[in-house]
C-alpha positions as CSV (number, residue, x, y, z in Angstrom):
1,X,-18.9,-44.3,21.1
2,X,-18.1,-42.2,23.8
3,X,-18.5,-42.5,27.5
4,X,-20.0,-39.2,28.8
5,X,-17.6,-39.2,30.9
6,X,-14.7,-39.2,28.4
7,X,-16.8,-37.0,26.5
8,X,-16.6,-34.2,29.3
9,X,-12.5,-34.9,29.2
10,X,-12.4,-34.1,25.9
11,X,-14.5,-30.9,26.4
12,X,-12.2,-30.0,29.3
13,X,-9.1,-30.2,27.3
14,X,-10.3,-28.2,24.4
15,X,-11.1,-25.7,26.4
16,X,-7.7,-25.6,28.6
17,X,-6.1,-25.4,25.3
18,X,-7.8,-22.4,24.2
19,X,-7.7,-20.8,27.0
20,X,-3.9,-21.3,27.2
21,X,-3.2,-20.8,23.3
22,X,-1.5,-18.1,23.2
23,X,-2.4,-14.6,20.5
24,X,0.6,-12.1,20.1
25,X,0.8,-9.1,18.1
26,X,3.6,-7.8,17.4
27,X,3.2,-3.7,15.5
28,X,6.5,-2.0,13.8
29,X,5.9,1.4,12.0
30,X,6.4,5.2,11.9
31,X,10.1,4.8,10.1
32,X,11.0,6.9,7.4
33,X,9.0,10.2,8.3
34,X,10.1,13.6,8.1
35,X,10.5,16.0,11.3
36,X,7.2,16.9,12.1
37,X,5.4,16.4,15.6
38,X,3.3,13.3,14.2
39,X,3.6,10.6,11.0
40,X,1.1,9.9,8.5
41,X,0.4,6.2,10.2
42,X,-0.6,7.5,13.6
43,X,-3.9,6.9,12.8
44,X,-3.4,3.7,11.2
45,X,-1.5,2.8,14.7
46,X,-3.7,4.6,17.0
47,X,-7.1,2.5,15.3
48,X,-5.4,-0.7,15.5
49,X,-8.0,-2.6,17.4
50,X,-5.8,-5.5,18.7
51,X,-3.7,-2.8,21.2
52,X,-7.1,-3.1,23.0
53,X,-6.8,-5.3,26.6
54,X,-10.2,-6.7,25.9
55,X,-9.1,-8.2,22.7
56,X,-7.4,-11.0,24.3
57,X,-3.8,-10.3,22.5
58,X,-0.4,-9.9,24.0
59,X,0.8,-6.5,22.0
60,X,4.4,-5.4,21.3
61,X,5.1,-1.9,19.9
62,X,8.0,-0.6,17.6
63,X,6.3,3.0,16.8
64,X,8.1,5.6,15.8
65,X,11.0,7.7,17.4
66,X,11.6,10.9,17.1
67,X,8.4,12.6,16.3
68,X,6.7,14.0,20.2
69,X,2.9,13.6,18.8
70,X,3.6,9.8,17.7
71,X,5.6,9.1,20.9
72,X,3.0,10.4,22.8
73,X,0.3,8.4,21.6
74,X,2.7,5.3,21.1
75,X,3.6,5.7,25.1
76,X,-0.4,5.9,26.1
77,X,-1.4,3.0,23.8
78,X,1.6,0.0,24.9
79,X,1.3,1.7,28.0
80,X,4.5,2.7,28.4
81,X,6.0,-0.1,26.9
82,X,6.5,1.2,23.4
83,X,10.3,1.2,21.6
84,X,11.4,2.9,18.9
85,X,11.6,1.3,15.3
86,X,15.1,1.0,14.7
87,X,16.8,-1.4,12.4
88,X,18.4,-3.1,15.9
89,X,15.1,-3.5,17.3
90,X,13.1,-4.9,14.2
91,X,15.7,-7.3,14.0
92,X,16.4,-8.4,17.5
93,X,12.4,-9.0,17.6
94,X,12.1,-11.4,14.4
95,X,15.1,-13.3,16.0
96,X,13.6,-13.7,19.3
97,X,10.3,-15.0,17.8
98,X,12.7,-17.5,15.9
99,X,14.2,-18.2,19.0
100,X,10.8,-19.0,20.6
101,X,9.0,-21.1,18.5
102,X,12.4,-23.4,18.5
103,X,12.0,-23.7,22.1
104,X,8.5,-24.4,21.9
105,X,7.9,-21.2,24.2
106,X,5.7,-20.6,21.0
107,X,3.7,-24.0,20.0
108,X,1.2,-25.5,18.1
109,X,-2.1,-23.4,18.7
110,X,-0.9,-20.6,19.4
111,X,-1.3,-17.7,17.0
112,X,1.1,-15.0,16.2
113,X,0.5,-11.3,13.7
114,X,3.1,-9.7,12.4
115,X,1.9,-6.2,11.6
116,X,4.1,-3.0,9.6
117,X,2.8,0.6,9.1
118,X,6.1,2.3,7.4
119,X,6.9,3.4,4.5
120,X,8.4,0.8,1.9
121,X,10.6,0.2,-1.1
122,X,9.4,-1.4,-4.5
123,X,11.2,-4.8,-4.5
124,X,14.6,-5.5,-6.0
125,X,15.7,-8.6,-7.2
126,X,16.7,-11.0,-5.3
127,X,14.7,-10.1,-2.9
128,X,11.4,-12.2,-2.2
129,X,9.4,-9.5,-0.6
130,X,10.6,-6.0,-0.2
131,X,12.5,-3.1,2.0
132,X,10.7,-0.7,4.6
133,X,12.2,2.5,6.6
134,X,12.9,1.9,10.4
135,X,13.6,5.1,11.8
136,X,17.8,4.7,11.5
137,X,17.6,2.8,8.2
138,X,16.1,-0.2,5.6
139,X,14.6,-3.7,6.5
140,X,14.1,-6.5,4.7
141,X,10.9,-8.0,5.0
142,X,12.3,-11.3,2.9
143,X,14.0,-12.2,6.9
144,X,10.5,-13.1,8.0
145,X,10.6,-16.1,5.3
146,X,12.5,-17.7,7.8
147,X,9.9,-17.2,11.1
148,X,7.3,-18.3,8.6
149,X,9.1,-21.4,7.8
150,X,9.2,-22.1,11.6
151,X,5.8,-21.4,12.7
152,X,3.7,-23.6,10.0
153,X,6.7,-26.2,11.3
154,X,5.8,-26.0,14.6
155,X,2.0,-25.3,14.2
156,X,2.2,-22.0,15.1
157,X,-0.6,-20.0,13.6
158,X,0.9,-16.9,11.5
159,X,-0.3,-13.8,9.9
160,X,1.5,-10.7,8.2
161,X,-0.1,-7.5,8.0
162,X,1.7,-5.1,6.0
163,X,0.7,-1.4,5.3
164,X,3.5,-0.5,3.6
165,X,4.2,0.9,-0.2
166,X,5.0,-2.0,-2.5
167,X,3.7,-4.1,-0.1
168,X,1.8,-6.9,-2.4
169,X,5.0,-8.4,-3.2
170,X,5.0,-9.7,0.9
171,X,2.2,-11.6,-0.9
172,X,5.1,-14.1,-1.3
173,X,5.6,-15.0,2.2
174,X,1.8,-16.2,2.0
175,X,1.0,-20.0,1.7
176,X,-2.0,-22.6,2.6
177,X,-1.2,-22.3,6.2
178,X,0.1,-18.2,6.7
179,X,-1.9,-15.8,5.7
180,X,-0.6,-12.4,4.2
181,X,-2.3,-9.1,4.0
182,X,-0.9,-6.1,2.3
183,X,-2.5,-2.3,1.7
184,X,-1.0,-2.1,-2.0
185,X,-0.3,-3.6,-4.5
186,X,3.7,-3.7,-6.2
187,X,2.7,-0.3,-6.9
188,X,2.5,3.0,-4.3
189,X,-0.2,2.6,-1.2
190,X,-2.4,5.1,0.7
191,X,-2.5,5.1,4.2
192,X,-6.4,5.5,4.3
193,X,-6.2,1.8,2.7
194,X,-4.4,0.5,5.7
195,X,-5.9,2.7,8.0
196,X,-10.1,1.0,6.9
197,X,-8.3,-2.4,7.2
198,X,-6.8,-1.5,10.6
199,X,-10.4,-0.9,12.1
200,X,-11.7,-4.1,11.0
201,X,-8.8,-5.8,12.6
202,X,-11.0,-6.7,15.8
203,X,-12.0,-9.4,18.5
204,X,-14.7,-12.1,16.9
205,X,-13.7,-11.2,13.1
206,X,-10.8,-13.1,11.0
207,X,-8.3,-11.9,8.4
208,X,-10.3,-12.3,5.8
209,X,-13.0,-10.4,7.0
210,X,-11.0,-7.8,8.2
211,X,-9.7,-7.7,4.7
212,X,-12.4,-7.6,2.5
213,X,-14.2,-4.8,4.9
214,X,-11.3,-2.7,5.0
215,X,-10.6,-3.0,0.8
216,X,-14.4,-0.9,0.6
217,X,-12.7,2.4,1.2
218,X,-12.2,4.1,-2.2
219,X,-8.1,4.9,-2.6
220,X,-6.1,4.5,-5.6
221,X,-3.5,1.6,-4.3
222,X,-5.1,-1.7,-4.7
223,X,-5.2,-4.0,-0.9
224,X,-4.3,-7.8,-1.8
225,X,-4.9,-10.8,0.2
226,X,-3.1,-14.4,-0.3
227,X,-5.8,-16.1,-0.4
228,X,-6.6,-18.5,-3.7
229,X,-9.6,-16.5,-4.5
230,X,-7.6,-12.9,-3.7
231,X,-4.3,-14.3,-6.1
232,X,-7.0,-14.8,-9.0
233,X,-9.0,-11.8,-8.5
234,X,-6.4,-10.0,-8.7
235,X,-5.0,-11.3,-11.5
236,X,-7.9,-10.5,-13.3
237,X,-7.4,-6.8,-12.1
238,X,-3.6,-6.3,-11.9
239,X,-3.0,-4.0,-15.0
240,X,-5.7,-1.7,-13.6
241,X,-2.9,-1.2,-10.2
242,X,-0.1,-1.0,-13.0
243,X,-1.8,1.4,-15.4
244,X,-3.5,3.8,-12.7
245,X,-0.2,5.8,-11.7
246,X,-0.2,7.6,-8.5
247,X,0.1,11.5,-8.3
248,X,4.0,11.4,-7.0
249,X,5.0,9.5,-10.0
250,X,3.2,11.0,-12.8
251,X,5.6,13.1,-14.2
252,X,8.8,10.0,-14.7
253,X,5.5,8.5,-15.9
254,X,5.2,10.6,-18.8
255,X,8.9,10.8,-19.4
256,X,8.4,7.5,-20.3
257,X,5.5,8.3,-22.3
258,X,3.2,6.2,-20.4
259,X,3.9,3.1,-22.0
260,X,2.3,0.9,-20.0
261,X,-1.0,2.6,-19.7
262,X,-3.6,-0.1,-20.4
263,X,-7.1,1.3,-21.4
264,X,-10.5,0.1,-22.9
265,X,-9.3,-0.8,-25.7
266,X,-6.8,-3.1,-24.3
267,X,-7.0,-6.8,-24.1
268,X,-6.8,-7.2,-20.3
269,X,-9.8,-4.8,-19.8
270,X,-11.4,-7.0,-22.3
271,X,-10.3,-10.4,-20.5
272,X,-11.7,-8.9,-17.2
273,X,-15.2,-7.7,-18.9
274,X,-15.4,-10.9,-20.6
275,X,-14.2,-12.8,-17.5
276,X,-17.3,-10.7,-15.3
277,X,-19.9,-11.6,-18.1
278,X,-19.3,-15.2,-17.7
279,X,-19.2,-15.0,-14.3
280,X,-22.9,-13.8,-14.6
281,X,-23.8,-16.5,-17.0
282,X,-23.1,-19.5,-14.8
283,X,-24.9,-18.1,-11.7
284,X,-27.5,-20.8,-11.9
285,X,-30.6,-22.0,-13.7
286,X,-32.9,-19.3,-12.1
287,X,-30.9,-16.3,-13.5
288,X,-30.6,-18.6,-16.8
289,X,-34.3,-19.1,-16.9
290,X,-34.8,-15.3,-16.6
291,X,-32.3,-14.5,-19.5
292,X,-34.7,-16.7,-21.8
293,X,-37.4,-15.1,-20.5
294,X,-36.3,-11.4,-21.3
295,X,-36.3,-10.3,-17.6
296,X,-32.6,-10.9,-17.2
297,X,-31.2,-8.1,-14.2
298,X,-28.0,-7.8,-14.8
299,X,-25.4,-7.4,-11.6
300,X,-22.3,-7.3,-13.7
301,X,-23.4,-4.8,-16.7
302,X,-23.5,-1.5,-14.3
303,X,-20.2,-2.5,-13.0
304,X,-18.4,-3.2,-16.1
305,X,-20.4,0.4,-17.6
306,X,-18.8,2.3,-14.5
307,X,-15.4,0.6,-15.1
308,X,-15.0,1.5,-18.4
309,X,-16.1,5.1,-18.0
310,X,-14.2,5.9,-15.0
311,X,-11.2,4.3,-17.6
312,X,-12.0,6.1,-20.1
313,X,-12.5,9.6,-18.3
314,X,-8.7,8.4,-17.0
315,X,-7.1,7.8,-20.3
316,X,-8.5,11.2,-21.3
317,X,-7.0,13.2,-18.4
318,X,-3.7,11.4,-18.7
319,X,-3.4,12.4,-22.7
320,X,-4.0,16.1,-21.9
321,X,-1.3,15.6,-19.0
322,X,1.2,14.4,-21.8
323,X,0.4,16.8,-24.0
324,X,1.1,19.3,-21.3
325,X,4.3,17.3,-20.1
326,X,5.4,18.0,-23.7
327,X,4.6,21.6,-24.0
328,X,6.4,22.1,-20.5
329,X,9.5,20.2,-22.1
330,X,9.7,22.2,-25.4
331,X,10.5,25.3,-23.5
332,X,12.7,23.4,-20.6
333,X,15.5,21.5,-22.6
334,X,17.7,21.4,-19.6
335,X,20.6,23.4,-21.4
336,X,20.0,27.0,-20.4
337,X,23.2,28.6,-19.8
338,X,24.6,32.4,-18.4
339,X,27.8,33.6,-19.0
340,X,28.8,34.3,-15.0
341,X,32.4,36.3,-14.6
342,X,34.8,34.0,-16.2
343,X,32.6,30.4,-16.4
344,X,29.4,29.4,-17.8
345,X,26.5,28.8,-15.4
346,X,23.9,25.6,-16.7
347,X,21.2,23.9,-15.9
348,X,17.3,23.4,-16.6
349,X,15.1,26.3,-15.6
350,X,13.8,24.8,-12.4
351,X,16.9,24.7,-11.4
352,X,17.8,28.2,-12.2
353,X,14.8,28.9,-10.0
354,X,15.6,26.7,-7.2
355,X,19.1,28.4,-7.2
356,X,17.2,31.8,-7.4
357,X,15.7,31.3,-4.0
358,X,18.2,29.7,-2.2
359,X,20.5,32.7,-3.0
360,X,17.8,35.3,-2.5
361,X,17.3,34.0,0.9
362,X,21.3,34.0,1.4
363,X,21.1,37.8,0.1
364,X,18.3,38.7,2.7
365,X,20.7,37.3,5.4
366,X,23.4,39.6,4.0
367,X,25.7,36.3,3.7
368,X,26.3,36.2,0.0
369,X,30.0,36.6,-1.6
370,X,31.4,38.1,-4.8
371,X,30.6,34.9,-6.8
372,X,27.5,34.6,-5.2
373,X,26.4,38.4,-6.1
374,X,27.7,37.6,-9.7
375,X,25.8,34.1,-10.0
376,X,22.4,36.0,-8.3
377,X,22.3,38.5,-11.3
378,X,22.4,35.6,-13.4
379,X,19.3,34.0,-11.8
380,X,17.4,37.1,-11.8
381,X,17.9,37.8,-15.1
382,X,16.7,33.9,-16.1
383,X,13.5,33.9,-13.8
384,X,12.5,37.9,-15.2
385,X,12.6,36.5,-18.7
386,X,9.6,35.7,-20.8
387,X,10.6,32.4,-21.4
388,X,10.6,31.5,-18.1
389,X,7.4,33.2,-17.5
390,X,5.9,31.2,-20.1
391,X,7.4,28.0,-18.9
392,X,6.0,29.0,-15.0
393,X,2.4,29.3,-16.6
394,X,2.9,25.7,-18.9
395,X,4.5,24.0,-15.3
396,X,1.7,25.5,-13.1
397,X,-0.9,23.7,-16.0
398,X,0.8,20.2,-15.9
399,X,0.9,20.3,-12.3
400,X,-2.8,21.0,-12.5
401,X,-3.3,18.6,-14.5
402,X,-1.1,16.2,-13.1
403,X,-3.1,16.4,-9.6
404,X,-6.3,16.3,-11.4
405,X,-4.8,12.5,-12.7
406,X,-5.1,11.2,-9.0
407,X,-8.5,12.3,-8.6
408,X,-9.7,10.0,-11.8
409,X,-7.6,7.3,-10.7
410,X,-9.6,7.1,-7.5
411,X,-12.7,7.3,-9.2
412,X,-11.0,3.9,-11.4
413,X,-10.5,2.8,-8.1
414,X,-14.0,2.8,-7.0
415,X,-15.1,1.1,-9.8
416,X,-12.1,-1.6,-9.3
417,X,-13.8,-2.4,-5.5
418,X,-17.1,-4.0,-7.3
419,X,-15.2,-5.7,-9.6
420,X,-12.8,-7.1,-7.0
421,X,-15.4,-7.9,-5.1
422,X,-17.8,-9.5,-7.6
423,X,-14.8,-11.5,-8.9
424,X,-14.1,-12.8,-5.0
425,X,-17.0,-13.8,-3.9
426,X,-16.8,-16.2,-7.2
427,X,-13.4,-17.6,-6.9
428,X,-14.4,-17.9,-2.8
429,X,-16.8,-21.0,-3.9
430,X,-14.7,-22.4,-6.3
431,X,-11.9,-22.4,-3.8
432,X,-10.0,-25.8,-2.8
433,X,-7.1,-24.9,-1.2
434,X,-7.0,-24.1,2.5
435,X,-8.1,-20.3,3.7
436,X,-5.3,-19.5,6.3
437,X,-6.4,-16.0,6.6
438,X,-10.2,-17.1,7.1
439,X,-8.9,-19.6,9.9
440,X,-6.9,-16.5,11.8
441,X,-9.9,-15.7,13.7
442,X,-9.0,-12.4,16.2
């Protein structure tokens, strides 16, 4: 037993430790925008609840450069301490953390975020995680393999936040002791995904939590976590990600005559409804007793009903897109040609309209030359035709179409959160393996 007064020592040193432990966050983001005075994750940065001095984190910033809104509001929230993020500085930081926890400036305790709001690249092999945009070029994410290695060597407590596209496949990096959080999926993310995850990101909550809050917020990308229970639930839902194509993709989708699309019919929706009804089968004795009793309230029928009719209303809206991708493609073959002075001029007919307005605009300047006039006549006479006029009116329908395909994807996706969550909360009490991301408590 212990003396009270070695007790108290104890107490003392526990306390000295936390109080010394030391919580760094380090943000990179805003690579890879156009020129415009702000980027699409300014909010995501600007929300980002660990840049506040009462959270008790040291923050670094890598924001941006080159855009005066973001810079702006980089500068007022590092206070003045922001740099831009270039490919030098990304790298030059991982190192230096290297460098630290081998000198034990970073130790056992101590806990350490790693947090990226760019945009990113799907993965290519051999690559373990994936590429993102700094502002001057591409970084690979499969570098912080390394820092991970060293901080669950060393004790250092480690967490990966990334935002980016293609960002499940940093699910890799993730283990029993570092937790990883990503805003997609393999497939394409939305920034309101990392921007409701970003909020919850907050002194007195954890990773998890943080997580799970921020994964409410309808959006068609799919937010993973690398936690036991988050690698099977998403298991479970993974060809919903794969078969719900985001808008910017949708027509290469089609070219490929959506393939991969997996609907009601398919044997992974009916794994997953399967997998949801036995769920509700072993919830206990009470809910068992109720079933033999006729009173039975199901939780998991209305989800799996507003699954497969969100699905369903999907698969629908994606056939008359193909049908329409098709139509558009029997009147564009790609092979439309002019005779133009002494040489043929070729191509599909959006890009005899492209061409059309980029000399137009040259004519309006009063810049064009002699081929140029001859090659304009050409153009005019392509987009005045009726077949172009007929392909306009088919194009303007896909596209139509085609933007109407993201709206029922969303509503898929809404339906996917209550099944993602019903199918957590499950494999969170079966879980055996340590919960690194539940241990990073902010």
């Amino acid at each position: 037993m212990l003396t009270k007064r070695a007790a108290l020592g104890l107490l003392f040193l526990f306390f000295s430790f936390s109080a010394y432990a030391k919580k760094e966050v380090v943000f990179f983001g805003g690579g890879g925008e156009p020129a415009t005075p702000g980027t699409i994750f300014d909010k995501t940065y600007q929300d980002f609840g660990l840049f506040s001095s009462q959270s008790g984190w040291s923050s670094r910033s890598y924001f941006d450069g080159g855009h005066p809104q973001s810079e702006a509001l980089a500068n007022t929230m590092s206070k003045g301490q922001n740099k831009p993020m270039t490919a030098f500085h990304v790298n030059n930081e991982i190192a230096n953390l290297k460098k630290r926890i081998q000198s034990g400036d970073l130790k056992s305790g101590d806990q350490l975020m790693v947090t990226i709001a760019t945009h990113g690249l799907p993965t290519q092999p051999p690559q373990i995680a994936h590429s993102v945009a700094a502002t001057d070029g591409i970084i690979d994410l499969g570098q912080l393999k390394e820092l991970r290695d060293l901080a669950e060597a060393n004790g250092v407590q480690l967490g990966i936040v990334d935002y980016s596209c293609h960002s499940g496949v940093t699910l890799n990096l993730g283990s029993d002791k570092t937790c990883v959080v990503s805003a997609a999926s393999h497939n394409v993310g939305y920034v309101n995904a990392g921007e409701e995850i970003g909020k919850n990101i907050k002194k007195g909550s954890n990773l998890e939590e943080a997580f799970l809050m921020g994964r409410k917020a309808p959006s068609p990308g799919a937010p993973q976590i690398s936690t036991e229970a988050g690698r099977k639930a998403y298991a479970a839902t993974q060809f919903l990600s794969e078969s719900m194509r985001e808008r910017t993709s949708i027509a290469p989708a089609m070219a490929q005559d959506a393939k991969d699309c997996y609907g009601v019919n398919s044997n992974p929706f009916k794994k997953l409804v399967s997998q949801l009804r036995d769920i509700e089968k072993n919830k206990g004795l009470y809910h068992q007793a109720r079933i033999r009793l006729g009173l039975t309230d199901s939780e998991v029928e209305p989800i799996i009903k507003k699954l497969e009719s969100s699905m369903q209303s999907y698969e629908n809206a994606r056939q008359h897109a193909q049908e329409s991708f098709v139509s558009v493609n029997s009147i564009d073959n790609g092979n439309k040609c002019k005779n133009v002075l002494n040489y043929q001029l070729c191509g599909s007919l959006k890009q005899w309209e492209f061409g059309y307005k980029q000399l137009e605009k040259k004519a309006q300047a009063g810049s064009l030359s002699q081929k140029e006039s001859a090659e304009l006549k050409a153009y005019k006479e392509q987009v005045s035709s009726p077949e172009f006029q007929q392909w306009k009116t088919k194009q303007a329908e896909f596209d139509k179409k085609a933007h109407d395909i993201y709206w029922e994807a969303d509503k898929v996706a809404q339906a996917e959160r209550d099944v993602y969550e019903k199918l957590y909360q499950h494999f969170s009490a079966q879980e055996k393996k340590p919960n690194p991301c539940r241990n990073f408590v902010l």
